[in-house]
C-alpha positions as CSV (number, residue, x, y, z in Angstrom):
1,X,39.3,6.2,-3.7
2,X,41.4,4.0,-2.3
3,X,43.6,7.0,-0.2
4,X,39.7,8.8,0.6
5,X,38.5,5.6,1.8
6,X,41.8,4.5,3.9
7,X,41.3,9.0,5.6
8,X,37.6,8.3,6.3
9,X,38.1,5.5,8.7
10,X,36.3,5.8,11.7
11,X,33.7,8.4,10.1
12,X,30.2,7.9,10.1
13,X,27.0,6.7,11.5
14,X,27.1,5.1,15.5
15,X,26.3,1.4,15.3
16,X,22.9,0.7,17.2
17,X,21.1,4.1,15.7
18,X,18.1,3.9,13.7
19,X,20.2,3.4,10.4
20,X,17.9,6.1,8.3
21,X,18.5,8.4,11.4
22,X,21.1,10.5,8.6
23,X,23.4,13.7,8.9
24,X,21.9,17.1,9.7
25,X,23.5,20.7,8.7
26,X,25.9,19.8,12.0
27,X,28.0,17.6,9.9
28,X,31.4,18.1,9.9
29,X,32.7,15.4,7.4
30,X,33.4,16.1,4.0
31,X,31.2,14.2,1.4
32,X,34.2,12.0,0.3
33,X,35.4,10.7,3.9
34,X,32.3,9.0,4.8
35,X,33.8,5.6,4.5
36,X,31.0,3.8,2.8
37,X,30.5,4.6,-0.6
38,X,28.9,3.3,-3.4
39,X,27.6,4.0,-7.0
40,X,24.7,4.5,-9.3
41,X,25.0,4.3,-13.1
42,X,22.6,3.9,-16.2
43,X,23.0,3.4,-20.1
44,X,25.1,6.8,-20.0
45,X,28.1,4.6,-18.6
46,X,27.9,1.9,-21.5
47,X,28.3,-1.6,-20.5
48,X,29.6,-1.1,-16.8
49,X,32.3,-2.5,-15.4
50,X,31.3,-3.3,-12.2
51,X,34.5,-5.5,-11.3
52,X,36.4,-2.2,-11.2
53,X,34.1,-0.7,-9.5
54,X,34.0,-2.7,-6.6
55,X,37.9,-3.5,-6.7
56,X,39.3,-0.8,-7.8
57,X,36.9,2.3,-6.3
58,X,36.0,0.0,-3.4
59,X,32.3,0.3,-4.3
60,X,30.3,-1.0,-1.1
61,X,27.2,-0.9,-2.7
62,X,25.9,-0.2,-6.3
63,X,21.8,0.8,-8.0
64,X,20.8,1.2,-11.7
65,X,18.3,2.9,-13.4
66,X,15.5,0.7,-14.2
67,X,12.7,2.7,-15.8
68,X,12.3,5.9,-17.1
69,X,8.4,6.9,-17.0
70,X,6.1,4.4,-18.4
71,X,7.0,1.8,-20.8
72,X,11.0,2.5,-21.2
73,X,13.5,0.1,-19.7
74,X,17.2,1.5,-19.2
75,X,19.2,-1.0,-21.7
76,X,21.8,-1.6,-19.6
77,X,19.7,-2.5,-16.4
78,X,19.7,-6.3,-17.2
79,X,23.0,-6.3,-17.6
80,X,24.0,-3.7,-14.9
81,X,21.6,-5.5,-12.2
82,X,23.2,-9.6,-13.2
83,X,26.7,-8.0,-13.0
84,X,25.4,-6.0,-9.6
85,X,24.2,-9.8,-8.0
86,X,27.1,-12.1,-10.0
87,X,29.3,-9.9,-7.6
88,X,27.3,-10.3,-4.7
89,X,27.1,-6.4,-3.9
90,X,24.2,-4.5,-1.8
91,X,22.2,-3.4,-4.8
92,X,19.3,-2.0,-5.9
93,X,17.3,0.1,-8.8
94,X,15.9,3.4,-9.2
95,X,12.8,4.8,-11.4
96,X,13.3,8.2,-13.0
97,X,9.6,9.5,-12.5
98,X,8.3,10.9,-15.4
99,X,4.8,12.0,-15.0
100,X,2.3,12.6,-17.6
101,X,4.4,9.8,-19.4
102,X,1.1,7.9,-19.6
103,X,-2.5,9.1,-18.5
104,X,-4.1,12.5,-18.3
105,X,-5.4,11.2,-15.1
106,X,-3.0,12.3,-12.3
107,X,-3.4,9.4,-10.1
108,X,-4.0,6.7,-13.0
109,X,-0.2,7.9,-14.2
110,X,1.5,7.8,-11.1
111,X,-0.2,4.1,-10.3
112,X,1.0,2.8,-13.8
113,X,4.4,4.1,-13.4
114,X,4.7,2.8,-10.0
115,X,3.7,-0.6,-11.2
116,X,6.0,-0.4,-13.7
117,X,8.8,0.1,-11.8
118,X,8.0,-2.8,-9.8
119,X,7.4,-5.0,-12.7
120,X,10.9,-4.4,-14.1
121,X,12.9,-4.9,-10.9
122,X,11.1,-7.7,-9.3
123,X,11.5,-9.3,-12.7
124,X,15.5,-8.8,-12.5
125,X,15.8,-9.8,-8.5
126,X,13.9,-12.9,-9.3
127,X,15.8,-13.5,-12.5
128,X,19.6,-12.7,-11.4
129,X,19.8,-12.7,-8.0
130,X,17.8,-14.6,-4.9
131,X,14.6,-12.7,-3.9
132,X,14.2,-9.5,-2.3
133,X,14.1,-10.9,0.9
134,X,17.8,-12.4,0.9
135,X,18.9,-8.8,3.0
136,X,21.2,-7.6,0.1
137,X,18.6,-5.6,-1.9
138,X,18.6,-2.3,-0.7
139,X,14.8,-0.4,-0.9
140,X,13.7,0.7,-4.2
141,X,14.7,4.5,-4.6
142,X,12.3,6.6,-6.9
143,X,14.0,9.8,-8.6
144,X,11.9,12.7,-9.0
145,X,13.1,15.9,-10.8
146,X,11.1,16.3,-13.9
147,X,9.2,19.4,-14.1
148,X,5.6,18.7,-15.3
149,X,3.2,21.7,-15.8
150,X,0.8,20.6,-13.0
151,X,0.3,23.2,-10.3
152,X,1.5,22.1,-7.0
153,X,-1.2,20.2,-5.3
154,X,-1.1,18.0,-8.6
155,X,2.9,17.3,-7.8
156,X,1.7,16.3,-4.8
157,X,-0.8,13.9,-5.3
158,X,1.0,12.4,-8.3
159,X,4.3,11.4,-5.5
160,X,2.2,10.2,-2.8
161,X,0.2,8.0,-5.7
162,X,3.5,7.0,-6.7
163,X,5.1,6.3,-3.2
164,X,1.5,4.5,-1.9
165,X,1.3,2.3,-5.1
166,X,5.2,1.4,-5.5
167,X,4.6,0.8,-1.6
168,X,2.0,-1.8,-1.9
169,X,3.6,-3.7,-5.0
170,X,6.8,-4.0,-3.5
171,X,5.7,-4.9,-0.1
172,X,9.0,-2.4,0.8
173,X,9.2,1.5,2.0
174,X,10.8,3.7,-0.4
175,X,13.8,6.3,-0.7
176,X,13.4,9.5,-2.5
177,X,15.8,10.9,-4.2
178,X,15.3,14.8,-4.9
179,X,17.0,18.2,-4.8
180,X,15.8,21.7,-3.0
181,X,15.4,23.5,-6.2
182,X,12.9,20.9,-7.4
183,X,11.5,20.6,-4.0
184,X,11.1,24.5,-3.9
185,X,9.9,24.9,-7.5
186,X,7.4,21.9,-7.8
187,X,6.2,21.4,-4.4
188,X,6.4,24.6,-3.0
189,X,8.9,23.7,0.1
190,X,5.8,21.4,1.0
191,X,7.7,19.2,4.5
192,X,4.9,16.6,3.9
193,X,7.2,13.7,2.9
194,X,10.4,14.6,5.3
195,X,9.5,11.8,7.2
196,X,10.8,9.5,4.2
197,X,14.6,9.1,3.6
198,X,16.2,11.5,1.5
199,X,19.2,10.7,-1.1
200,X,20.4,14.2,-2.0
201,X,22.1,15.2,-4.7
202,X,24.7,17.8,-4.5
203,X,28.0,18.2,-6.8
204,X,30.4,19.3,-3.6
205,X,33.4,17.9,-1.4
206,X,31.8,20.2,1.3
207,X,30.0,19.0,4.8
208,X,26.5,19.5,4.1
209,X,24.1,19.5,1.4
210,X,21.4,21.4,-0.3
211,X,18.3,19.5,1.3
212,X,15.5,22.1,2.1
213,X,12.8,21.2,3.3
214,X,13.8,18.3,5.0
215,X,16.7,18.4,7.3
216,X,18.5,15.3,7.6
217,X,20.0,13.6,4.2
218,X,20.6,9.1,4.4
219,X,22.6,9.2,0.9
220,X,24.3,12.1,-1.0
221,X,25.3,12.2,-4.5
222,X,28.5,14.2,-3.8
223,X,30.0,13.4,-7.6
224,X,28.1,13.5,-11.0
225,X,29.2,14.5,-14.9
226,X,30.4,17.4,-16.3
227,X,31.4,20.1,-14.1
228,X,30.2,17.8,-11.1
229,X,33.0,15.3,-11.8
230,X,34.1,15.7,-8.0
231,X,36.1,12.7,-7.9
232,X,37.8,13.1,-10.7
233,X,39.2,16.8,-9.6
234,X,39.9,15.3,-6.1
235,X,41.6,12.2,-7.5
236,X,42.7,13.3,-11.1
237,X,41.2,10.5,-12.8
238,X,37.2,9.5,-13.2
239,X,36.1,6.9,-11.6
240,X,36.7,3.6,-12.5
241,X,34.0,1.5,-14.4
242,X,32.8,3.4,-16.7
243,X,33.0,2.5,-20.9
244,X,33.8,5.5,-22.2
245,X,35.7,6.8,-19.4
246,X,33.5,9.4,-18.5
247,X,32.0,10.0,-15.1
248,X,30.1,8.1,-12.5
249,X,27.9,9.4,-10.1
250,X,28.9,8.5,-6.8
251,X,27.3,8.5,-3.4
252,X,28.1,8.8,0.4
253,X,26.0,6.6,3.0
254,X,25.6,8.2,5.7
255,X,26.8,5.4,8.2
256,X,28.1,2.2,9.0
257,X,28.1,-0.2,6.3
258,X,26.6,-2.6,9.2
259,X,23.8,0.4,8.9
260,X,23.2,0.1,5.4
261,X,23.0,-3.4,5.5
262,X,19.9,-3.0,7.7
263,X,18.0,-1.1,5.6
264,X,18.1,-4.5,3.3
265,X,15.4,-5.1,6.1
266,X,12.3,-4.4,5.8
267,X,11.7,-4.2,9.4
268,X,14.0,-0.8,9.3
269,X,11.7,0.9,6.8
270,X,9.9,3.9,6.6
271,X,6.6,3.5,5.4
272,X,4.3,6.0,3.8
273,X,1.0,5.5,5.9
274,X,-1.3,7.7,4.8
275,X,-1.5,10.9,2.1
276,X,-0.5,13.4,5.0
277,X,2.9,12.5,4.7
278,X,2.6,10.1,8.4
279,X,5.1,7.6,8.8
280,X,5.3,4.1,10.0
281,X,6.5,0.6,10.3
282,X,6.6,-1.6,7.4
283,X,3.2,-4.0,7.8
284,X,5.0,-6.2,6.1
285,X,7.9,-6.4,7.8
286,X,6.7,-9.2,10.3
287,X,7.1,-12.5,11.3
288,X,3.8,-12.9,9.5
289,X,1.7,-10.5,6.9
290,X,-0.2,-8.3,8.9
291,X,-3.2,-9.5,11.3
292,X,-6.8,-10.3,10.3
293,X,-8.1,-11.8,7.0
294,X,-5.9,-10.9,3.8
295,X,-7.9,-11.0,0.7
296,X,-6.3,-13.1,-2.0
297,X,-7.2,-13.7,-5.7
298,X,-7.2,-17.2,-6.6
299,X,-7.9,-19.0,-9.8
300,X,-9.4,-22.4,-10.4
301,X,-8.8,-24.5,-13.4
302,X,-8.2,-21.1,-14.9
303,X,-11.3,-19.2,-14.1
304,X,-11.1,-16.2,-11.8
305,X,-13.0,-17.5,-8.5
306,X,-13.5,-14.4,-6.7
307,X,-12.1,-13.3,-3.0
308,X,-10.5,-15.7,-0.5
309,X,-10.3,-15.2,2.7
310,X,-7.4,-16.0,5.0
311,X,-7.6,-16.3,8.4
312,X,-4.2,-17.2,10.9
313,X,-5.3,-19.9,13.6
314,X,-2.8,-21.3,16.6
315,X,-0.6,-24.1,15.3
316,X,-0.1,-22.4,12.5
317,X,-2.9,-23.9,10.7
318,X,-4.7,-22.0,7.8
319,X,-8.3,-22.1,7.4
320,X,-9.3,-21.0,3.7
321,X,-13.2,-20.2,2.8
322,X,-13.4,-19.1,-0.8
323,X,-16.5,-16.6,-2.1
324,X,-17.6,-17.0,-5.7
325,X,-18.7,-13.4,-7.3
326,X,-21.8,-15.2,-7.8
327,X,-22.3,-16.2,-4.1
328,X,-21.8,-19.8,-5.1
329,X,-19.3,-22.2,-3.5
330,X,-15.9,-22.9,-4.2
331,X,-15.7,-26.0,-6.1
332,X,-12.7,-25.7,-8.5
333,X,-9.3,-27.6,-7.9
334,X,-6.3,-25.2,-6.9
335,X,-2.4,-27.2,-6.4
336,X,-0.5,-24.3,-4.3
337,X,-0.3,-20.9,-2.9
338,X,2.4,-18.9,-2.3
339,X,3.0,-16.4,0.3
340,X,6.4,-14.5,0.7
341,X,7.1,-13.0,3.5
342,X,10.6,-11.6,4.8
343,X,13.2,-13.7,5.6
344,X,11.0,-16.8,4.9
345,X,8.6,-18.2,2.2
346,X,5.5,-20.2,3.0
347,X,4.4,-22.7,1.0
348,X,0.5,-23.6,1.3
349,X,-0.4,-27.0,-1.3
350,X,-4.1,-27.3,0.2
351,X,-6.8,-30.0,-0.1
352,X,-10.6,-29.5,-0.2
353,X,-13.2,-30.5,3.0
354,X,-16.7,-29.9,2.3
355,X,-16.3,-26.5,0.6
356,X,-13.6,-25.3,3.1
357,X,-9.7,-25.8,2.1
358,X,-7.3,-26.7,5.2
359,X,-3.5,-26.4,5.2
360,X,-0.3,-26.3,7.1
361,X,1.8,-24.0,6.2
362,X,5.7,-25.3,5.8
363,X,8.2,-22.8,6.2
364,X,11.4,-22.8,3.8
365,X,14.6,-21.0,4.1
């Protein structure tokens, strides 16, 4: 890797562009000579060793599976995701969707997988590294493949489901990761989502992927197992990290490493608006969460105390009115509320004023 890497100089993305604006069919560069390249792995590659990785492959970057469907963790993304932030590489994690894994209801499936996925890698970012926000997690990717025996309209809702719900639980856009056969076969060629980055996966040393329907490709898995060991007939030996020896899957950004930092940002997301496949800024991805009153759950001496309603005044003071489901007023005694928001957290502690609770927010790095 070391040789491909030292060729592809100069190749890639031009700094300043949108950095999800990809490769189209026009790309002349061969899938190994785009100089950033990184890794994915799961269980299959036994206890990782992602010091070899990085040093010797020059990994830039590096995701693991997380979750497979509903209720199955990968066993080696603990391990794989501390080793992925003790090294201080752009990381992330992907969710192998696996639909009907859970509920005969389409939508109730897709929702609980979703939530799933979040679950388990929140957990790890907040447990290994240093929050999502500290611009070296890269977007959560979700892996869709499986056949299920749904006609196509059901794919469809089932994804978007997915995408909306993963969407709103991690407060990020999404990547999808997909191929044209499973595209073609489950979705009918349906363009609805080619608004969304695509990570592609194609077994090839060539200059452009299979990625019908959509036309531009952000990540491409260029090198898998078997007879899709690319890197190992290119460079006569697998690459390095894995236990057994046996292949990795390896992947091309499409740009500048400066590019793929960005998308670390959640300003630089695409988000799913709306079931019609329209896309659009991250809400989240402000200097504050998005305008007008946010409803948030509070509890009070450990009983649920209904809706409460935020509202942003100049100054930066927050004026909080809480609602009790039974109509009655808030009376109970709350210590703090948190708020993340990127590339800060706010910190609310609050004190109560005849029935209303008042508070500065104090922001921390």
């Amino acid at each position: 890797m070391n040789e491909m890497k030292a060729m592809s100089e100069g190749i890639g993305g031009v700094q300043g562009q949108d950095p999800y604006f990809g490769c189209d069919s026009s790309n002349e560069t061969a899938s190994s000579m785009f100089p950033v390249q990184g890794v994915d792995v799961s269980q299959y590659q036994g206890v990782f060793d992602w010091g070899a990785a990085i040093n010797e492959g020059r990994a830039e970057f590096g995701f693991a599976r997380a979750s497979i469907g509903y209720g199955d963790v990968d066993s080696q993304f603990n391990r794989n995701y501390a080793s992925m932030c003790d090294y201080n590489i752009l990381r992330g994690a992907y969710h192998f969707a696996y639909p009907k894994s859970v509920s005969s209801s389409i939508e109730q499936d897709a929702k609980d997988e979703a939530n799933y996925f979040a679950e388990t890698f929140l957990k790890a970012e907040e447990t290994y590294g240093k929050g999502m926000d500290c611009g070296m997690v890269m977007p959560p990717f979700v892996d869709y493949e499986q056949k299920t025996p749904w006609s196509q309209e059901e794919n469809r809702l089932w994804i978007t489901t997915f995408i909306e719900t993963a969407q709103s639980a991690f407060k990020r856009g999404l990547i999808i990761y997909t191929g044209d056969n499973v595209w073609s076969t489950q979705m009918g060629g349906d363009p609805w989502l080619t608004g969304m980055p695509l990570w592609v996966p194609h077994y090839s040393n060539g200059t452009v992927p299979g990625m019908t329907p959509w036309t531009r490709w952000a990540m491409w898995q260029w090198s898998g197992g078997g007879s899709g060991d690319i890197y190992r007939n290119l460079v006569g030996e697998p690459f390095p990290g894995s236990e057994s020896g046996g292949s990795v899957d390896v992947n091309a950004w499409w740009g500048t490493l400066e590019q793929l930092r960005q998308i670390c940002d959640p300003k630089y997301d695409r988000w799913l608006a709306d079931s019609s496949g329209k896309i659009g800024p991250n809400p989240w991805a402000t200097a504050q969460p998005p305008g007008g009153d946010l409803v948030i759950k509070a509890q009070a001496n450990n009983t649920e105390t209904g809706d409460i309603l935020r509202r942003i005044r100049d100054g930066g003071d927050l004026t909080f009115t809480a609602r009790l489901a039974d109509g009655g007023k808030y009376t109970g005694r709350c210590q703090e509320l948190h708020l993340h928001v990127p590339g800060q957290r706010l910190d609310m502690a609050y004190r109560i004023e005849g029935g209303e609770m008042r508070s500065r927010a104090v922001k921390k790095p």
